[in-house]
N, C-alpha and C positions, 0 to 999 in steps of 0.2 A: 588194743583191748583183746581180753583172751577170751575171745567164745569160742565154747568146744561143742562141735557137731551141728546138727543142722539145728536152725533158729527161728525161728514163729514168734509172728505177736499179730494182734487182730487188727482187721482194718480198718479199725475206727482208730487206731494209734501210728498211722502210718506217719505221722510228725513226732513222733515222741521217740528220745534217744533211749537206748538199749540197755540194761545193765544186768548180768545174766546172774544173776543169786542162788539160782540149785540149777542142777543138772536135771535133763528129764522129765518124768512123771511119778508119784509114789506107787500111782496102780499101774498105770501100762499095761492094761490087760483088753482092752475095748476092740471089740470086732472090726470097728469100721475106722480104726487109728494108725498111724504110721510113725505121727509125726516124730518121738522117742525111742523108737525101734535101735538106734544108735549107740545108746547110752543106757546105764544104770542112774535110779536118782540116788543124787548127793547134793547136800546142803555144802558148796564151797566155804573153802576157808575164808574167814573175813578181811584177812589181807589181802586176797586179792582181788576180793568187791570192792575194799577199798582203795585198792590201788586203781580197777578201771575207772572208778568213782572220780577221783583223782585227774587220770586221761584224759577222760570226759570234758575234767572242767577246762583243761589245756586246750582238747580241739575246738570247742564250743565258746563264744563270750557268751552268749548268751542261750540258757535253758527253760521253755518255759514247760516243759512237759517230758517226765519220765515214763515207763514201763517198766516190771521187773519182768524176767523170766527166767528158769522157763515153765514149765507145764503146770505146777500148781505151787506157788512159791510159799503158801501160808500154811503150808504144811513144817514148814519150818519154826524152830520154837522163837516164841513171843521174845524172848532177850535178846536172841540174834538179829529178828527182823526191826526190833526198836535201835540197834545199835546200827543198822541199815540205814532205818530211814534219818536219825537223826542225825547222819555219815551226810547222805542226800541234802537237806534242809539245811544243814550248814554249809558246805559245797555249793548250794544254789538256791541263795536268798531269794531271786527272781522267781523261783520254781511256782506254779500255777496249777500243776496236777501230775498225782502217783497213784499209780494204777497197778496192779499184778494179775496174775491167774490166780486162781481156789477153785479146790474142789466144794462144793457144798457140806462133803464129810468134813474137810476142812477149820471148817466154822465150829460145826459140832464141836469139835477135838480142843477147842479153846473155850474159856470163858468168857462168857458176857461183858465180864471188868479187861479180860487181853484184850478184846475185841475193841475196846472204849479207847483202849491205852494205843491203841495201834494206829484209832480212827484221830486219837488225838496228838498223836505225834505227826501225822500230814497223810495218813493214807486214805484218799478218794473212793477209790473205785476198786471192785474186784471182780473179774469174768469168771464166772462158773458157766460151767460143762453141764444142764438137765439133760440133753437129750430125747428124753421120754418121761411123761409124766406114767405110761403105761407099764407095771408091773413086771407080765411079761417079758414087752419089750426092752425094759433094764436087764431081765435076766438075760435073755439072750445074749444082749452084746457086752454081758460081762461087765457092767459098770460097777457093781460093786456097791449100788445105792439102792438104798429104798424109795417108793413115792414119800412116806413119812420123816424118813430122812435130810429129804430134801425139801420139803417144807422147813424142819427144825432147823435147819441151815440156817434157812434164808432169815428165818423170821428173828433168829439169832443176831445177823447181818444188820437187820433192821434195826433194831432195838439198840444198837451199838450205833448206830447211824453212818454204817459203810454203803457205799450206796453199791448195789450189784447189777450187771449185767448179765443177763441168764441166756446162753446161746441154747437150742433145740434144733433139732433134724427134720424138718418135711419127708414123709417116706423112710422113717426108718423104721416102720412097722411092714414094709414089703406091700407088694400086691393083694395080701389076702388079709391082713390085720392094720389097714390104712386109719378107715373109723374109730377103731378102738384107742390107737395110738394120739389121733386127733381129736378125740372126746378127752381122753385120760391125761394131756400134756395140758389143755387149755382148763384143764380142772382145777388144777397142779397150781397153775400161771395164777390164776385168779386168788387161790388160797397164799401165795405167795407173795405177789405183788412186787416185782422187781421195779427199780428206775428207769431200766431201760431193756430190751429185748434183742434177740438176734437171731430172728430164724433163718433157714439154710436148708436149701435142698441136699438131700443124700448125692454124695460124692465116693464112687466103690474105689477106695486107694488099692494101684496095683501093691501087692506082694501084703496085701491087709488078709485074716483071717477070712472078714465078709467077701472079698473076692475069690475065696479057695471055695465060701459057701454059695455064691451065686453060680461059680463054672459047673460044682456041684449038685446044683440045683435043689439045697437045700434053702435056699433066699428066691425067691420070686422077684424081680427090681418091681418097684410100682410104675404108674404109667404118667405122664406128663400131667391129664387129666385129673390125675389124684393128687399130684402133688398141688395143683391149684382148685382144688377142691379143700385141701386140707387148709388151703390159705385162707381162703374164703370162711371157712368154718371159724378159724382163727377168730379173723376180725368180724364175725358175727358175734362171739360169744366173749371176750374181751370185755371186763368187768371195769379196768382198772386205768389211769394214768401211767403211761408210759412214755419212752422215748420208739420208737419203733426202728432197727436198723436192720429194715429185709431189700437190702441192697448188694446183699453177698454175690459173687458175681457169678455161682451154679443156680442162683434160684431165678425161676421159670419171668417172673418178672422185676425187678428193682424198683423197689419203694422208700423212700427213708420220710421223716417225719416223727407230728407230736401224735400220739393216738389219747384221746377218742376224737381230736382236731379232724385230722386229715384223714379219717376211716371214710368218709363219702369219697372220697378220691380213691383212696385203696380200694373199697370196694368194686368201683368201676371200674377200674382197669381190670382188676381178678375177673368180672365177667363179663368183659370185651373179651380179653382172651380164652374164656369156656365157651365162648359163643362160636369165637375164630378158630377153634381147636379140636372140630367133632372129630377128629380122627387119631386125638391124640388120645384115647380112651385105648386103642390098641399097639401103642406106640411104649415103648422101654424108655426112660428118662434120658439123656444125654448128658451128662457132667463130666465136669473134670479133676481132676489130679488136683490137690492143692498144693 
């Protein structure tokens, strides 16, 4: 199969076979990003999606779970991804679940009827990037979204009946805009209402923008303390029916589960550990590299 440059897909898809349909990211501008740093996006020719397509069904008898990638695949036009998936669903009658990345501007960018047309040819699930429900904090790292934006996305998503996964940052408001970011993302969350969640402690990627701004000392890193403060806030204020997958393996603790099920458990563990952690109030996060 011909994947070019380095390859990502979330860890909730660690079963699902790979089929790479654009190159990259469309924005590629995010402070705290690396992953595309390799490449320009391009929407691949459809020969040779469907030739991996094809490979795929050689290595594999059996397939019950795809992923496209890479960075935000529905940025591609509605013709080419219907001629994708219905490449996919023919290739593997057994198939169970198709999943991509999107960006939330993504959604925007299509109609409500592409949206339908997409959900109804077999497409599941799609992972978008919030990161910040806080204004600011979008500006900053360059996302290139609005808070309303990202509402209109999702709610688009919805209404088409794609189900989303929304991943967000613990700590990407820094040490000194921690509150604001954690009030303004769980705002966000709730006005939204995704199917399932993905929080994730801030990870400084060496040779990222926000690592030129931390040695700089124009990013303050937040403190362990906050990062589990902001947890906690989370799952205080958490309106809504979720899948919760705060099991990423940079965040301070791993939890997965149904929310608002399993929120007396998550609660407790987050304050075992503010309890266990007086000292992590002056302690810099510790993550790593993904």
């Amino acid at each position: 199969m011909q994947f070019v440059g380095k390859v990502y897909r979330p860890w909730m898809e660690a079963n699902s076979v790979l089929i790479q349909t654009t190159l990259g990211c469309s924005i590629n501008t995010c402070t705290f990003c690396t992953m595309f740093d390799d490449k320009r996006f391009k929407v691949r020719d459809i020969e040779d999606v469907f030739a991996d397509i094809e490979q795929t069904r050689r290595m594999y008898p059996v397939v019950k779970s795809i992923f496209l990638i890479d960075g935000n695949v529905l940025a591609a036009r509605t013709d080419f991804l219907l001629k994708v998936i219905d490449k996919i669903k023919h290739t593997f009658p057994e198939l169970e679940h198709l999943a991509m990345y999107s960006g939330l501007n993504d959604f925007r960018r299509k109609s409500v009827s592409e949206l339908v047309e997409l959900k109804q040819a077999g497409l599941d699930t799609a992972y978008s990037g919030l990161e910040s429900g806080d204004e600011v904090v979008l500006k900053r790292i360059k996302k290139h979204l609005t808070p309303s934006q990202a509402v209109e996305g999702a709610l688009m998503a919805k209404e088409a009946g794609i189900e989303v996964l929304q991943s967000f940052i613990f700590g990407l408001g820094g040490r000194y805009r921690s509150q604001q970011h954690i009030e303004a993302t769980v705002d966000l969350l709730n006005q939204m209402q995704p199917e399932q969640i993905a929080p994730m402690a801030l990870a400084v990627q060496p040779g990222s923008e926000l690592e030129r701004e931390v040695n700089a000392g124009e990013f303050v890193l937040p403190t362990e303390m906050q990062l589990l403060e902001e947890e906690k806030y989370l799952l205080e204020n958490m309106n809504f029916n979720t899948v919760y997958w705060g099991d990423h393996g940079n965040n301070m603790i791993q939890m997965r589960g149904m929310f608002p099920e399993s929120k007396p458990f998550f609660l407790k563990h987050v304050n075992e550990a503010i309890a266990k952690k007086p000292g992590a109030q002056e302690n810099v996060i510790q993550t790593f590299a993904w």
